[in-house]
C-alpha positions as CSV (number, residue, x, y, z in Angstrom):
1,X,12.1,-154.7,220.5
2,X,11.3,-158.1,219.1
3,X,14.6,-158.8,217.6
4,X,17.0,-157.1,220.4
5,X,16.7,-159.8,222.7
6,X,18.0,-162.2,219.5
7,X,21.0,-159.7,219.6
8,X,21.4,-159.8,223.1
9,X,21.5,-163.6,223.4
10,X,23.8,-163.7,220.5
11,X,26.4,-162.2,222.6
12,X,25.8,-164.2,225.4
13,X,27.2,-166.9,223.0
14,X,29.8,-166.3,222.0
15,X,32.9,-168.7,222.5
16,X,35.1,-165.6,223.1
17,X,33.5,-164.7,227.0
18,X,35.6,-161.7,228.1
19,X,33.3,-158.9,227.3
20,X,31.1,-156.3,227.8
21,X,27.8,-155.6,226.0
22,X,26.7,-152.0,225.7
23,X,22.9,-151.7,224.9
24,X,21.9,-148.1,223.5
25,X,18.5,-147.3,223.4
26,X,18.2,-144.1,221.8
27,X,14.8,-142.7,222.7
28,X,12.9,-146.0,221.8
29,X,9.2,-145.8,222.9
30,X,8.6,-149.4,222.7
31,X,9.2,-152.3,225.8
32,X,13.1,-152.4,224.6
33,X,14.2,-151.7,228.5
34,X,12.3,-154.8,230.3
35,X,13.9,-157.2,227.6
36,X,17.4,-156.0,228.2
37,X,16.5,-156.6,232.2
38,X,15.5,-160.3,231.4
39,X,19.1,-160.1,231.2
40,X,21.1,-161.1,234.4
41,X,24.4,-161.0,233.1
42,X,26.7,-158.1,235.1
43,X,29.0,-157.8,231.4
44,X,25.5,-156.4,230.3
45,X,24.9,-152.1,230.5
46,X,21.7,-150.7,229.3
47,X,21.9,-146.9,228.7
48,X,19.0,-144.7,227.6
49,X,19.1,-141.5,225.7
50,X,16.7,-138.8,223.6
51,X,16.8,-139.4,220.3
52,X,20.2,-138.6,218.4
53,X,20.5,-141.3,216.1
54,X,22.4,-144.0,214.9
55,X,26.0,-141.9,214.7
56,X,24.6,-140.5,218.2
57,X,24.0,-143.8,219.5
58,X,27.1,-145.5,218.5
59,X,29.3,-142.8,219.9
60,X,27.4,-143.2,223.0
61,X,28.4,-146.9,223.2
62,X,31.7,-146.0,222.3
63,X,32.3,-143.4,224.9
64,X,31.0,-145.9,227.6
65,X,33.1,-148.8,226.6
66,X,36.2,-149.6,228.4
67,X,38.1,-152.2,226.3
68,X,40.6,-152.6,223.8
69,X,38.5,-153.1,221.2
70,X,35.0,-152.2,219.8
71,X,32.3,-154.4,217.7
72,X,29.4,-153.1,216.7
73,X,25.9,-155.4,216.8
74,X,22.9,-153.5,215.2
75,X,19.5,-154.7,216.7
76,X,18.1,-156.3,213.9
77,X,21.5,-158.6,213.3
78,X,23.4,-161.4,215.2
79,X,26.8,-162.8,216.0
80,X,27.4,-165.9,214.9
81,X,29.1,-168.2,218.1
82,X,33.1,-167.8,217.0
83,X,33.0,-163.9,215.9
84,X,34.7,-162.0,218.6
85,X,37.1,-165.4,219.5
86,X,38.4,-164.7,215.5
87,X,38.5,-161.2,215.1
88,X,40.2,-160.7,218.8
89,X,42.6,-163.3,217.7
90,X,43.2,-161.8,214.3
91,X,43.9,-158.6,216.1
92,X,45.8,-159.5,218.3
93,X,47.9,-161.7,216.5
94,X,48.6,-158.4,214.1
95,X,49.2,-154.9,216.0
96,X,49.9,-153.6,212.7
97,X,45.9,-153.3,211.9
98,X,43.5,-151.0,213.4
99,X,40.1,-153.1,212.0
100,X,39.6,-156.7,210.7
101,X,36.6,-157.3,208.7
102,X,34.9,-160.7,207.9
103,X,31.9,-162.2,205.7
104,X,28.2,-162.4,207.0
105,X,25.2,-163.9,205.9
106,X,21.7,-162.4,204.9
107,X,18.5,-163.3,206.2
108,X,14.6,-162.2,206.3
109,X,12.5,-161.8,208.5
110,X,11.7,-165.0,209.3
111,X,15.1,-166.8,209.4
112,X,15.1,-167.7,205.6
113,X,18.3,-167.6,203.8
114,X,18.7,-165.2,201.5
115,X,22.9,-164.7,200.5
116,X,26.2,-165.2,202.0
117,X,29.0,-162.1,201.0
118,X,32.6,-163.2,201.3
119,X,33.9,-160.2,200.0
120,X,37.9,-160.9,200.3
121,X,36.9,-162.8,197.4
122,X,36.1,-159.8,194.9
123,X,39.7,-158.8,195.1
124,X,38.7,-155.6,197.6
125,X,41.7,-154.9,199.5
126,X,41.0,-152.1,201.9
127,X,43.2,-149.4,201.1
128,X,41.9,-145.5,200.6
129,X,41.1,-146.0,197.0
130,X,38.7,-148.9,197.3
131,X,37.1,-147.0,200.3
132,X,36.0,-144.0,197.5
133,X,34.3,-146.5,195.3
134,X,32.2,-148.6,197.4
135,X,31.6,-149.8,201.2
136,X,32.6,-153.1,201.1
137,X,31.4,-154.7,204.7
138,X,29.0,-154.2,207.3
139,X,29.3,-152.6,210.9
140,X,28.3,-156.2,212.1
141,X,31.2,-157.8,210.6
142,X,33.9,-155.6,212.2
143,X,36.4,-155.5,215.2
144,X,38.1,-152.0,215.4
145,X,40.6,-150.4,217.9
146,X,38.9,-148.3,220.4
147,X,41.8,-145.7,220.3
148,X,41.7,-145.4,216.8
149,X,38.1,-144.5,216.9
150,X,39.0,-141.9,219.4
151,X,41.9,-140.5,217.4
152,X,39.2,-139.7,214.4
153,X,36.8,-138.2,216.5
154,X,34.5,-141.3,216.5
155,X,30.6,-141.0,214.2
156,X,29.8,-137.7,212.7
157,X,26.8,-136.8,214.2
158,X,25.7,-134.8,210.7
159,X,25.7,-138.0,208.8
160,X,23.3,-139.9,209.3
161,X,23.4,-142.4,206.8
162,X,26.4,-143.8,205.4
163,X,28.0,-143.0,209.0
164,X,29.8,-146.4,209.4
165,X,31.2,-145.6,205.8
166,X,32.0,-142.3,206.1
167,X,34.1,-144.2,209.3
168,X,35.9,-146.2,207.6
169,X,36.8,-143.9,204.8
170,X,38.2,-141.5,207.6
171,X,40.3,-144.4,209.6
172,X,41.8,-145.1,206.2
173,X,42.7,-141.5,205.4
174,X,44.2,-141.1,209.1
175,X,46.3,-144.2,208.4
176,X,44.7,-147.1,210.0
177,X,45.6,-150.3,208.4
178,X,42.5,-152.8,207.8
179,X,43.1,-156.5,206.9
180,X,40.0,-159.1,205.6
181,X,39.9,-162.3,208.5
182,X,38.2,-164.9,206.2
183,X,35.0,-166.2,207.6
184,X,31.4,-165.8,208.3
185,X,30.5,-163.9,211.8
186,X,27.3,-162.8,211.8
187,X,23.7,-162.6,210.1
188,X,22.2,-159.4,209.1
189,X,18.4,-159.2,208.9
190,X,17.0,-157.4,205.7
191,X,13.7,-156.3,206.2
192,X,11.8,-152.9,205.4
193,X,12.7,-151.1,208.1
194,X,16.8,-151.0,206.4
195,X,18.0,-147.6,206.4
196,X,19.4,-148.6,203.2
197,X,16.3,-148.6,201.1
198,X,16.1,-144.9,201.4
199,X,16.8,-144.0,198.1
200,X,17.1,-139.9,198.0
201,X,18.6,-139.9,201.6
202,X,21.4,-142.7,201.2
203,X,22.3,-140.4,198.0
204,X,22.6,-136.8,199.8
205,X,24.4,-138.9,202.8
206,X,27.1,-140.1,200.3
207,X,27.0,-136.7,198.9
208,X,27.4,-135.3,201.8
209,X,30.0,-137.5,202.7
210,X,32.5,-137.1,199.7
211,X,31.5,-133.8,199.8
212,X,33.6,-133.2,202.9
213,X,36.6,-135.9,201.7
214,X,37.1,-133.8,199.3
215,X,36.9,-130.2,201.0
216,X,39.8,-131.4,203.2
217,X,43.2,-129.3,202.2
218,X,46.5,-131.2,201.1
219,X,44.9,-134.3,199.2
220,X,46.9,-136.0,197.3
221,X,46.6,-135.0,193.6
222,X,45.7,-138.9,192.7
223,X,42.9,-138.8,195.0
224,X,41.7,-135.0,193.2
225,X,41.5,-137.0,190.0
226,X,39.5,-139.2,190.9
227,X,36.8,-136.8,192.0
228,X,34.5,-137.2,188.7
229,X,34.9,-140.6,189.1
230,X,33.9,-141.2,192.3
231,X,30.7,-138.7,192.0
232,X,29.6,-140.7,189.0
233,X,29.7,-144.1,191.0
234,X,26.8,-142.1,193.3
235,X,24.7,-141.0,190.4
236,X,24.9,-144.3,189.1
237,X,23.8,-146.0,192.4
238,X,21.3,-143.9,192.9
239,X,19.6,-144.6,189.5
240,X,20.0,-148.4,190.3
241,X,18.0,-147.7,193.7
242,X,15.5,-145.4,192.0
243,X,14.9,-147.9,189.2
244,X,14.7,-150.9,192.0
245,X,12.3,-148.4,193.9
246,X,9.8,-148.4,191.0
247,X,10.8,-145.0,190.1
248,X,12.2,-142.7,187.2
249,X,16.2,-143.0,188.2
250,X,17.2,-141.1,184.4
251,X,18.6,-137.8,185.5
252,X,21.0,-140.1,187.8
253,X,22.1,-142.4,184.7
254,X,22.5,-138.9,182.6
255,X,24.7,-137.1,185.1
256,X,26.7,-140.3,186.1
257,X,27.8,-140.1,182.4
258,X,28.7,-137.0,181.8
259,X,30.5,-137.1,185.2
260,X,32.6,-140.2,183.9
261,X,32.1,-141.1,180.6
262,X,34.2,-144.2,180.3
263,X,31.2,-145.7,182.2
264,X,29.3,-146.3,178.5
265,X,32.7,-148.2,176.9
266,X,33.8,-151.5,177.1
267,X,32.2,-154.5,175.9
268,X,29.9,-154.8,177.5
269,X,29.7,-151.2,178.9
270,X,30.8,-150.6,182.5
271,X,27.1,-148.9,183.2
272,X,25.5,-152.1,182.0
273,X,27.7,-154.5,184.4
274,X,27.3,-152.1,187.5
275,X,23.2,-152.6,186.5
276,X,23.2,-156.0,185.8
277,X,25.2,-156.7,189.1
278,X,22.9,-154.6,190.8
279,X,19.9,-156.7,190.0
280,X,21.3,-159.7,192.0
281,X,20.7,-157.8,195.4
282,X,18.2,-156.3,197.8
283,X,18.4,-152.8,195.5
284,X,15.6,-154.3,193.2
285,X,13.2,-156.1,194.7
286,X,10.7,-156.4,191.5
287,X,13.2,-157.5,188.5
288,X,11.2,-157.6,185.7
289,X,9.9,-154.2,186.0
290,X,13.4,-152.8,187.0
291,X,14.4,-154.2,183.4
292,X,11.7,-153.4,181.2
293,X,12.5,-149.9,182.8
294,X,16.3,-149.6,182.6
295,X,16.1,-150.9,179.0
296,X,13.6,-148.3,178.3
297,X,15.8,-145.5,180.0
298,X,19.3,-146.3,178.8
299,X,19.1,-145.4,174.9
300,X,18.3,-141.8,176.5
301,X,21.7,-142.0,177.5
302,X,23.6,-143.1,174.7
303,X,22.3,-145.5,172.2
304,X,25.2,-147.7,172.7
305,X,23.6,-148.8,175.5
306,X,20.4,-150.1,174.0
307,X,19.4,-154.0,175.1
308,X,16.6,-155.9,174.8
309,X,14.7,-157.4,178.0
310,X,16.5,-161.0,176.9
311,X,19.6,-159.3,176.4
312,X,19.6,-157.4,179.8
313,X,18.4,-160.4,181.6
314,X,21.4,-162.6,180.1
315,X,24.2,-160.2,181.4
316,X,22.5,-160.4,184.7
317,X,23.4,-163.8,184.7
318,X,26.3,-163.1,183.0
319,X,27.8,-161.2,186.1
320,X,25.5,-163.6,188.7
321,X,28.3,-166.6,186.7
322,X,31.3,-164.6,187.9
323,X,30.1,-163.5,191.5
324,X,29.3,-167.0,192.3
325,X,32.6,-168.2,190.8
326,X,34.0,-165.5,193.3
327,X,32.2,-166.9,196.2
328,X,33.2,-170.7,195.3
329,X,29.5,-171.4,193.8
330,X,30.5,-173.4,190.7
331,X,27.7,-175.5,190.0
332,X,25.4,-172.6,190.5
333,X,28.3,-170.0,188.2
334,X,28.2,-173.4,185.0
335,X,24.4,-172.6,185.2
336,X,24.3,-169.0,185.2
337,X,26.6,-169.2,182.8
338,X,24.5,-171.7,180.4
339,X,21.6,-169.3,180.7
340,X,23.2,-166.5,179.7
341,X,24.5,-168.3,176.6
342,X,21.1,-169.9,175.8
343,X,19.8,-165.9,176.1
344,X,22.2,-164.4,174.1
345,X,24.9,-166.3,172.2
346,X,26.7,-163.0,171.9
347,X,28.4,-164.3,175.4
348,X,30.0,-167.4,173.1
349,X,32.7,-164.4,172.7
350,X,33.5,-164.2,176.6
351,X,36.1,-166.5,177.6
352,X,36.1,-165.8,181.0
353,X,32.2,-167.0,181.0
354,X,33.2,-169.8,178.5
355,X,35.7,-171.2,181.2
356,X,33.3,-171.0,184.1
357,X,30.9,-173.1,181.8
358,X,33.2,-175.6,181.1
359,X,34.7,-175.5,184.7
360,X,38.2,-173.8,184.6
């Protein structure tokens, strides 16, 4: 209820006026109906429902909607001014694509910045393959063809978390072309009440999701190998959430390497970047702990992946060096990359790291 209005109002501002704004209250027993009515905008509907949850409520809004095109605005996030005026345009502009997707920027609670995720930078180019390793955007950040979503039979109401994932990965499957519109759009609020800090549930909802990718008949025999894979990248962020959590994540790191054991090679070992990377986000809170733990756990898995605290701490920024690199940081990348260096002088072997220090 506090933040809805926010939501509300963000809409209101947007540069980009030909719209409607469906507000879904599904079931809420707080005030959330008398601040929509503070409202007296005609583009603005308020429908109220019992409780079917977020899928539920989506497909609601969805089902009411009567344009071309569909964003989605969670209550806790906001558009930023130019968001639908781009994507529209984008869209427009291309009838090839079914969804454009664009960058967004985190903040608490209180309106402190936290991070900004361009993620056409990581090289993530939205085709059926990167959709079975990893969700790269957020429903805030989206424009999407109404028909499309109708074609696909909109949310599935089982899933209810990972549902805007297990969306995309369907459009994809079904055909839909998806394109990355450079540009921050919106700001997503990260606070405790995240569905995404809900380790055990986020893990059966993947589950549960590639369960039923892969029950489908006729997939293509590059897509069955992959299977293994895919599973492992679960286990393996599940053990980074458990870990974050403050809790014992080993069975995950054990069965995400027997489910793909080319995660323990390399130099240093795929399992140890994917952790490392994981420490720069909201997944682990409490970092020291999260690292005096994972360096505990890891030799249970194989003893090539034994580090000490300092070494653990200098791959973190190790990986922090490329992913601002990636995101046009350098300053900030030349010091992640000195202090990784200064941690471990094994890194003295990485050129990549050795270019970002020296500003290539």
């Amino acid at each position: 209820m506090h933040l809805v209005g926010e939501a509300i109002q963000s809409v209101i501002n947007q540069s980009f006026q030909n719209w409607e704004l469906i507000v879904v209250d599904d079931g809420s027993i707080d005030d959330t109906m008398s601040i929509v009515a503070r409202f007296s905008d005609a583009r603005i509907r308020y429908i109220y429902q019992e409780n079917r949850k977020l899928p539920g409520a989506r497909n609601t809004g969805i089902r009411a909607s009567k344009g071309e095109y569909v964003a989605f605005l969670d209550s806790d996030d906001r558009f930023l001014p130019g968001k639908l005026a781009l994507q529209v345009d984008a869209l427009s502009q291309h009838p090839e694509y079914g969804l454009v997707a664009s960058g967004w920027t985190e903040i608490d609670i209180e309106n402190n910045f936290l991070r900004t995720h361009r993620p056409w930078r990581l090289g993530r180019e939205l085709e059926l393959m990167d959709w079975l390793h990893g969700c790269p955007f957020i429903p805030s950040s989206v424009l999407v063809r109404r028909e499309g979503l109708l074609n696909i039979g909109l949310f599935d109401e089982k899933q209810h978390y990972v549902e805007d994932w297990d969306l995309w990965l369907r459009l994809s499957y079904a055909g839909c072309r998806m394109a990355w519109v450079p540009g921050i759009v919106c700001l997503r609020t990260v606070h405790e009440g995240n569905m995404t800090q809900n380790v055990d549930q986020m893990t059966n909802g993947r589950l549960r999701m590639f369960d039923k990718f892969f029950a489908q008949s006729g997939l293509p025999v590059a897509l069955l190998q992959q299977r293994d894979r895919i599973f492992a990248g679960t286990q393996l962020n599940a053990a980074v959430r458990t870990f974050g959590a403050g809790a014992d994540g080993i069975r995950h790191l054990i069965k995400a390497a027997q489910l793909d054991p080319t995660l323990i090679d390399g130099q240093p070992p795929v399992m140890l970047q994917a952790i490392a990377s994981s420490a720069l986000t909201k997944q682990v809170p409490n970092v020291d702990q999260y690292i005096m733990n994972m360096c505990l756990a890891l030799p249970e898995v194989s003893p090539q992946l034994a580090r000490t605290p300092r070494q653990m701490r200098a791959m973190i920024q190790a990986v922090a060096a490329f992913d601002e690199k990636a995101q046009g940081r350098h300053m900030h990348a030349r010091l992640s990359a000195a202090q990784a260096i200064l941690m471990d002088t094994a890194w003295l072997k990485n050129r990549g790291l050795i270019k970002i220090l020296i500003g290539l």
